[in-house]
C-alpha positions as CSV (number, residue, x, y, z in Angstrom):
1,X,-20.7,-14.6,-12.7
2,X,-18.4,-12.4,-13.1
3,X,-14.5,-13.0,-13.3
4,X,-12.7,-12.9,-10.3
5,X,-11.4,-9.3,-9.6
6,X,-14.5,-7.6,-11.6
7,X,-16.6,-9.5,-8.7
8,X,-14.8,-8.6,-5.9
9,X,-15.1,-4.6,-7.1
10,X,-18.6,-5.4,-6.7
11,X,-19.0,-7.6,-3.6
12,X,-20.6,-5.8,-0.9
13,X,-21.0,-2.9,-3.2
14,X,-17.4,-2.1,-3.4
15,X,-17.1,-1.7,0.1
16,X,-14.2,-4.6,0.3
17,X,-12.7,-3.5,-2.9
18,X,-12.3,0.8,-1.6
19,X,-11.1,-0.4,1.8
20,X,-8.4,-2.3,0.6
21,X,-7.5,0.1,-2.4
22,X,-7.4,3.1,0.1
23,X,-5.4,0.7,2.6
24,X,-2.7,0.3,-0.4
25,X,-2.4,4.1,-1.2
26,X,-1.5,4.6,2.4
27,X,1.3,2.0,2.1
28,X,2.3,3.8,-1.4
29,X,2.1,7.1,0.1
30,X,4.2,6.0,3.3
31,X,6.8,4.5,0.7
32,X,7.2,6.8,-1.9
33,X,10.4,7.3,-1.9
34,X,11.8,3.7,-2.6
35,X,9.0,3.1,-5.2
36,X,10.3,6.1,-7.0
37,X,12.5,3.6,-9.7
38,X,9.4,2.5,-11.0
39,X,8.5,5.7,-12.1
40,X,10.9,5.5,-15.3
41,X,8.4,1.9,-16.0
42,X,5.2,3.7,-15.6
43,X,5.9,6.9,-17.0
44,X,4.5,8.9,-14.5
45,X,5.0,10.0,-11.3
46,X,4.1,7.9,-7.7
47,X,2.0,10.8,-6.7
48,X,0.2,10.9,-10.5
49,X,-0.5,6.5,-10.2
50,X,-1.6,7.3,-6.7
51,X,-4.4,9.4,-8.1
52,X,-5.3,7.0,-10.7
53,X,-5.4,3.8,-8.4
54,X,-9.3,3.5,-7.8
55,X,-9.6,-0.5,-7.3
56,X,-7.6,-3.5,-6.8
57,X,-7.1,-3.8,-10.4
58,X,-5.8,-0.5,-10.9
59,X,-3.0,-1.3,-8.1
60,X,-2.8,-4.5,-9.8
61,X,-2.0,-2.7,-12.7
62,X,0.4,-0.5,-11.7
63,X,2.5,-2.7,-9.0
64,X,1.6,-6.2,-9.4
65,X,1.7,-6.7,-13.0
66,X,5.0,-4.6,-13.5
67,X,6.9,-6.1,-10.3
68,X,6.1,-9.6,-11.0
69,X,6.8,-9.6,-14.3
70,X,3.2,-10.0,-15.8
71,X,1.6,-8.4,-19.4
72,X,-1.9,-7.7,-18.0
73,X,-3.7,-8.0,-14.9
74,X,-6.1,-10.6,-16.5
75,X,-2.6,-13.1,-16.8
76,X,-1.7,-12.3,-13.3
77,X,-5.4,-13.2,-11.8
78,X,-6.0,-16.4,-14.1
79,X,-2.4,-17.9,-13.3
80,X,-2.3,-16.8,-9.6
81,X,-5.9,-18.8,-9.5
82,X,-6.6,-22.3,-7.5
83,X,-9.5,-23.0,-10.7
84,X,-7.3,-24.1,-13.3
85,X,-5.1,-26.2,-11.4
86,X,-7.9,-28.3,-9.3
87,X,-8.2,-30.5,-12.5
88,X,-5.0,-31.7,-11.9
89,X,-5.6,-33.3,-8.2
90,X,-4.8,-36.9,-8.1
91,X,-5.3,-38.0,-4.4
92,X,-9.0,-37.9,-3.0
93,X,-9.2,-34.4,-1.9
94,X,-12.3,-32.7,-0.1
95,X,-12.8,-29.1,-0.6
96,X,-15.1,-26.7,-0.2
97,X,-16.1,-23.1,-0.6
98,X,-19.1,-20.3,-1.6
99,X,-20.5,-20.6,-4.6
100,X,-19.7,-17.1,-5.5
101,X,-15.7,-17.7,-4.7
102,X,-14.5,-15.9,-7.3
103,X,-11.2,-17.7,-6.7
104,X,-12.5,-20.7,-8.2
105,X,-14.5,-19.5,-11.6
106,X,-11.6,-20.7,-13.7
């Protein structure tokens, strides 16, 4: 399987993955203006990220990792995960979910 965000790019051929990219550069492009700071992180321009955001991870990238104070992506997905916590569960807990979740493939 593959890791989480990889699989979601692919899920229903990408379909998921473009909507909510294309959904995300419509929020950046209706709040340029106050995202300008970030430009002196990045390097670049809003308008030049915009062009180079093409998935999730990409925006991830970009806004996520930088904002929340991340190194990579990768760190952000595996310690923003459910998987690697659910070892630690003490009471009796049911859970359930697909088997291609890729919220649980930690």
């Amino acid at each position: 399987m593959l890791p989480g965000s990889r699989y979601i790019e692919k899920a229903l051929f990408g379909i998921y993955n473009m909507g909510l990219t294309y959904s995300l550069i419509r929020k950046i492009r209706e709040h340029k203006e106050s995202l300008r700071p970030l430009e002196k992180i990045w390097g670049i321009t809003v308008e030049e990220v915009m062009k180079r955001i093409k998935t999730m991870r990409d925006f991830d990238y970009y806004f996520t990792v930088n904002v929340q104070g991340y190194k990579t992506a990768d760190e952000y997905y595996y310690k923003g995960s459910l998987g690697p916590r659910l070892k630690n569960i003490r009471i009796p807990t049911f859970l359930f979910s697909s088997l291609d979740d890729p919220t649980l493939e930690y």
